[in-house]
N, C-alpha and C positions, 0 to 999 in steps of 0.2 A: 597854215592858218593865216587868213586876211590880215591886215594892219586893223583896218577898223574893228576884228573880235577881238585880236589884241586889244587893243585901246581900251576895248568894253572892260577886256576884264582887268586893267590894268587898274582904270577908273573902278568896278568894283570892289577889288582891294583897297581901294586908298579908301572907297566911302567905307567899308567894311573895320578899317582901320581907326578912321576919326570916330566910327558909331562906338567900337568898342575904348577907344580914349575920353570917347565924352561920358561915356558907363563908368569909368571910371573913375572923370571927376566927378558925377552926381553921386558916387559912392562915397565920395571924402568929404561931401558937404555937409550932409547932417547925417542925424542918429535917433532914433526915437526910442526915449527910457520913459517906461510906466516905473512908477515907484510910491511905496508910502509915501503920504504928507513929511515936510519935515525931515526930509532923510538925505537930503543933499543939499548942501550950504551954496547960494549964489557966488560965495568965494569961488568954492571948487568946480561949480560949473562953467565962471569964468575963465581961471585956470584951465580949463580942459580946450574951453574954445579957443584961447589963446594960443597955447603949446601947437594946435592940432589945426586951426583950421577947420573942425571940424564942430558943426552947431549944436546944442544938446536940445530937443523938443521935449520936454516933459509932460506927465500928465500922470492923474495920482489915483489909486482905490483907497477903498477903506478895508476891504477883507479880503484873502485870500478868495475867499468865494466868487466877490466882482473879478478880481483879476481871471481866474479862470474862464469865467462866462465870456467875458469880452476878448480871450483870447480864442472861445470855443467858435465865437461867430463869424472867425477867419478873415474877416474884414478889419482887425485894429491897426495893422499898421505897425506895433509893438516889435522893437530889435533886439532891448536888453528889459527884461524884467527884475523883481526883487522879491518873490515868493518866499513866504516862511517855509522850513524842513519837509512837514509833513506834504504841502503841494507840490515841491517837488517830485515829492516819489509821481503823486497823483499826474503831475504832466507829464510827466516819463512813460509811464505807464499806457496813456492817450495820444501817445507821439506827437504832443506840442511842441515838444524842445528839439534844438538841433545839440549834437554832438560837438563841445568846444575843439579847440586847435589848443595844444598845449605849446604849441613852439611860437604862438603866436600872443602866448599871458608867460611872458618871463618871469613877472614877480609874485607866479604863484608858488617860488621857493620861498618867498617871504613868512606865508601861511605858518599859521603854531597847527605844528602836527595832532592834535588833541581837536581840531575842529574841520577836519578832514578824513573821508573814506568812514562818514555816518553813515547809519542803516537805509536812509533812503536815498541814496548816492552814493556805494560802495565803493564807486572807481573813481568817482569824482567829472563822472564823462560827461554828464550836463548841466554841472553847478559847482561854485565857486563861493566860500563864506563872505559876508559882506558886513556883519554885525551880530552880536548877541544882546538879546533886549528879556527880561522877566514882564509877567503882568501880577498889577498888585492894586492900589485903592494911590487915589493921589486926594489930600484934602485941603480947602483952603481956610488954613486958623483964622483968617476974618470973621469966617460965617459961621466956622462949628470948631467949638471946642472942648467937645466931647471925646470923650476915648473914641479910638477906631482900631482892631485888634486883629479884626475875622471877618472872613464874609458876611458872618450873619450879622455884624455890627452896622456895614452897609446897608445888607437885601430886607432886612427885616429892624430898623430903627424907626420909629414914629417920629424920631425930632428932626429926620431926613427926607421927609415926604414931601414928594415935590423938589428936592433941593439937589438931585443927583442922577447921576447920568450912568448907562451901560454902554461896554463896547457893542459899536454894529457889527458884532461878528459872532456867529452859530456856536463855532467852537471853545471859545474864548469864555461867553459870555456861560453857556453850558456848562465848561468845565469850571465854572466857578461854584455856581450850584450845585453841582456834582460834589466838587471840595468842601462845602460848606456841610453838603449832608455824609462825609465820612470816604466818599466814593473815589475812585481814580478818575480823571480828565478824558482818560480813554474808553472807560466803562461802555462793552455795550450791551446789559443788561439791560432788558425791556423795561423790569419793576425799579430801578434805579435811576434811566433815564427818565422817565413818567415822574418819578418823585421829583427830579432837576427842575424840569417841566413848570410842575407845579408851584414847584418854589419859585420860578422866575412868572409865574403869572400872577401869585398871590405880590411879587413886586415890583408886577410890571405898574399897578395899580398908583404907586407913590413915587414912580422913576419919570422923573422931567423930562429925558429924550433918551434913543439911542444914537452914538454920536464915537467916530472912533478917532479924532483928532480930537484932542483935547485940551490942547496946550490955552489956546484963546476963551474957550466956555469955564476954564478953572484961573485963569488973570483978570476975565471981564466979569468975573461972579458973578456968571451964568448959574452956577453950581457952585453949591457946596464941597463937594466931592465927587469921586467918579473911577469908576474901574477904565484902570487905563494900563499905557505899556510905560517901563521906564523910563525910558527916553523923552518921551513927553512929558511924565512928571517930572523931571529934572532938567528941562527946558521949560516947562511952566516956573519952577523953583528958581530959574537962572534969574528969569525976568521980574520974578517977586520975589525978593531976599527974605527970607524968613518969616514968609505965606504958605507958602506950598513944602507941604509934607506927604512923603511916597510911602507906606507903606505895604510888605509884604505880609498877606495875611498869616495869621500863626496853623490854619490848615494846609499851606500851602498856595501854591498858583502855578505858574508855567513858564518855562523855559524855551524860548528858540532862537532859531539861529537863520537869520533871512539871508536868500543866496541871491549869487549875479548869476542868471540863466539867460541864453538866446532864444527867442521862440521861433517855433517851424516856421521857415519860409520866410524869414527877417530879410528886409529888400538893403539893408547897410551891415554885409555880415563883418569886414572887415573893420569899418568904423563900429560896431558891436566889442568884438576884441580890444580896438586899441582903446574904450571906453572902461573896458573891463579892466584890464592890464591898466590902464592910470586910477582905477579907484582903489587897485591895491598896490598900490606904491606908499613906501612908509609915509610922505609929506600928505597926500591925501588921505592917510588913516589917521593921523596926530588930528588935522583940520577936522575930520568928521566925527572921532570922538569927542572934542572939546564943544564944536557945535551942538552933534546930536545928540551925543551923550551917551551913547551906545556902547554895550561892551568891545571891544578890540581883538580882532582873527591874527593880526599879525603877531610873530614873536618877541620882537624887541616893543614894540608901542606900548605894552603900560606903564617901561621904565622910564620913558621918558617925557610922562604926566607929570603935573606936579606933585607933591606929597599929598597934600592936601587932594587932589581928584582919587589918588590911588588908595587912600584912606578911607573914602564916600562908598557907605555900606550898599547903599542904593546903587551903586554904579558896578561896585563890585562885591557882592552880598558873599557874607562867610561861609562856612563849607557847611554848619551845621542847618543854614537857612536852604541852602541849596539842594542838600537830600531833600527838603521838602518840596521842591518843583519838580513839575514832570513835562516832558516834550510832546507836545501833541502830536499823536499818530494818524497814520491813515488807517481807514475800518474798513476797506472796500465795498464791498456790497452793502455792510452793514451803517454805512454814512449815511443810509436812507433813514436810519432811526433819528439821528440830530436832525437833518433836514427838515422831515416832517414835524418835529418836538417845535422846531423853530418858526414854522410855517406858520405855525398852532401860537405859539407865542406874539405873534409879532399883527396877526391879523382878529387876534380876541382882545 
């Protein structure tokens, strides 16, 4: 072999070497998290940068629905998402997700076994608990202080027309009206959904916006009231001491459990993991309950709330409120009935 094709390839190796070290560092510099509004405290994403080196890019939906779409378009860019249960299954299913590294999330020994190996993630192979949140009504007693008890005390009050808001979300906002007329969240009966339907058009007539951040349209009294998730209304509550009132309706409402998922083809899958793995670490779950307000996946973290948080029925509602939520599921083919109810709703 010449000197000079040595050299060549000598010199190939080494560029071959620097390409894959500087792959490397562009892999440790940032990290791109889609996540709900409101779901990660500028504390903890300092924190994360700090520790790591590594920059958190954020950017927010308001519905599982957006999140999906913008990951369907394969161009978002998106590393670690935060999908509610049910769209789990739904990306799984669409091969969005990649397959976690369990040797690479140590403190998912942390996790309270009771919020692990759910039905739409059996094995736990592409999603990780991140929070548990109910949906319920949040009110501000400035502007109305009237009873609020049940859905229908919202969707159908004359002294709230104009003064209230629904979530931008299909299934959420559905399975409210569904609950209010006797139905399950998951209902896909044709004459049932149609009646939901109805109900939400008859109030779509007196509904001021659809809006699924709420925290600032229920402090700026924008609204009166407004079907929201709990975490908002008790971060709206934070910031107005004894304004804002959550409650769950007496028919029910819903229950989930939003996951850390990586999506296909994530270009930071490592900084992905060590994102994942630091938001379940006990000190980043204290901070993001207390901030967001969310219920807690880890085992030890609600002993060590104050009394006073772990007392907060809204935060942590009794068993007898409980049996009345239900977890919104996937309907597969039959998702086309909400979609289309929704379509119908939102553009009449």
């Amino acid at each position: 072999m010449s000197r000079i094709l040595m050299a060549g390839l000598v010199l190939c190796g080494l560029l071959a070497g620097c390409t894959k070290k500087s792959a490397e560092v562009s892999e440790a510099k940032e990290v791109n998290l889609s996540i709900w509004g409101n779901y990660i405290s500028p504390e903890l994403q300092a924190q994360f940068e700090k520790e790591t080196g590594i920059k958190i890019n954020i950017s927010n939906y308001s519905s599982n629905e957006e999140l999906l779409a913008k990951v369907q378009m394969g161009s978002s860019g998106i590393d670690v998402a935060v999908p509610s249960d049910y769209m789990v299954e739904v990306m799984s299913k669409m091969n969005l997700l990649e397959a976690l590294k369990p040797d690479q999330i140590s403190n998912k020994t942390l996790i309270d076994p009771q919020f692990l190996k759910q039905n739409y993630d059996p094995e736990n192979k592409f999603s990780l608990p991140y929070i548990w949140t109910t949906a319920g009504i949040a009110v501000n007693r400035d502007l109305y202080k009237g009873p609020i008890k049940s859905w229908k005390d919202l969707l159908e009050n004359p002294q709230l027309k104009g003064k209230f808001a629904l979530l931008d979300d299909v299934r959420e906002t559905l399975g409210a009206a569904l609950k209010m007329n006797g139905f399950s969240v998951n209902s896909t009966n044709p004459e049932e959904i149609k009646k939901a339907k109805d109900t939400l058009l008859k109030a779509k007539k007196n509904v001021k916006m659809f809006a699924s951040d709420t925290i600032d349209i229920l402090n700026n009294k924008e609204v009166a009231a407004a079907q929201t998730y709990s975490s908002d209304a008790l971060q709206a509550a934070d910031k107005s001491p004894g304004k804002i009132e959550y409650i769950i309706p007496e028919e029910g409402g819903t229950f989930a459990i939003d996951n850390l998922v990586i999506i296909k083809g994530a270009k930071h899958p490592e900084a992905a993991h060590k994102l994942i793995n630091f938001l379940l670490s006990e000190q980043a779950e204290i901070n993001r309950v207390k901030t967001i307000l969310g219920g807690p996946v880890l085992k030890n973290t609600k002993a060590s709330l104050t009394k006073e948080m772990q007392n907060n029925r809204a935060l942590f509602p009794d068993e007898a409120t409980l049996k009345k939520l239900e977890r919104i599921q996937d309907q597969g083919e039959k998702n086309k009935l909400f979609e289309d109810s929704w379509t119908e709703i939102k553009t009449h």
